[in-house]
N, C-alpha and C positions, 0 to 999 in steps of 0.2 A: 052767088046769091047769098047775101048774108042772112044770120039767123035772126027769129025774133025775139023780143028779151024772152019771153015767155018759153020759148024753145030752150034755149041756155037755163032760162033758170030753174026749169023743172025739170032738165037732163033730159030732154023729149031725141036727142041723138046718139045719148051715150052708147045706148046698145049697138050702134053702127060701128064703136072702135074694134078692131082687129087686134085679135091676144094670138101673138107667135106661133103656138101651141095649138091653132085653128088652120095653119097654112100649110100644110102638107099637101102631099099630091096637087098642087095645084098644073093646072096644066099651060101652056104657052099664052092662049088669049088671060087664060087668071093672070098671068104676071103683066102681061103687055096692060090690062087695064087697071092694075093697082099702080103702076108707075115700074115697075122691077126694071132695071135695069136704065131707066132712063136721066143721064147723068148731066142735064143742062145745069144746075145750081151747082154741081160736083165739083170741089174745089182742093185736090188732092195736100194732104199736111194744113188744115186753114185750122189758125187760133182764132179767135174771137179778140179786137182789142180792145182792152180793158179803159173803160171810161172814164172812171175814177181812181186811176190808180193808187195815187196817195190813202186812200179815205178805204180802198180793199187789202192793203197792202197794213196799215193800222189797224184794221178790225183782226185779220189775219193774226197779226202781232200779239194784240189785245189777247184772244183767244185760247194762242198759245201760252201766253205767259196765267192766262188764268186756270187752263191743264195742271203748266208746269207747278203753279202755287198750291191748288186744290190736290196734288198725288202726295207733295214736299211737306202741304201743310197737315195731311192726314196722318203721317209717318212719323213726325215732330209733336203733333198732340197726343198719338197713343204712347208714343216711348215717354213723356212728360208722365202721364195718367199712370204707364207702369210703373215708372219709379219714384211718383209723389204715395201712390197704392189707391189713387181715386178708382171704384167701380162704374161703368158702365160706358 
């Protein structure tokens, strides 16, 4: 049964999600009716595949090289500033 906007957009079901940390002692019917154990979607080793590869695979890229520039470029402007003797 789907929700109404109004349900979603005031979090009128948030309280219903289940935190880890609340699942102890549960007993056989607990598991049997939160799903435990039942493995019909279960698709042992499954990736996910990637829809835009190119376009994940450049941002990825992108990313990285901007890491790499922002560590390289912070190292290269203090040793500048050390021995031009600019403070701060």
């Amino acid at each position: 049964m789907p929700l109404q906007a109004e349900d979603v957009e005031y979090y009128r079901y948030h309280p219903l999600l289940l935190n880890a940390a609340f699942l102890g002692g549960l007993t056989d019917e607990d598991r049997r009716v939160l799903g435990f154990g039942d493995k019909t979607n279960y698709l042992p080793g499954f990736e996910r595949r990637l829809r835009h590869r190119w376009f994940q695979a450049a941002m990825r890229r992108g990313y990285d090289l901007k890491l790499l520039v922002g560590t390289y470029g912070r190292r290269v402007t203090g040793k500048l500033k050390r021995l031009l003797g600019i403070k701060g």
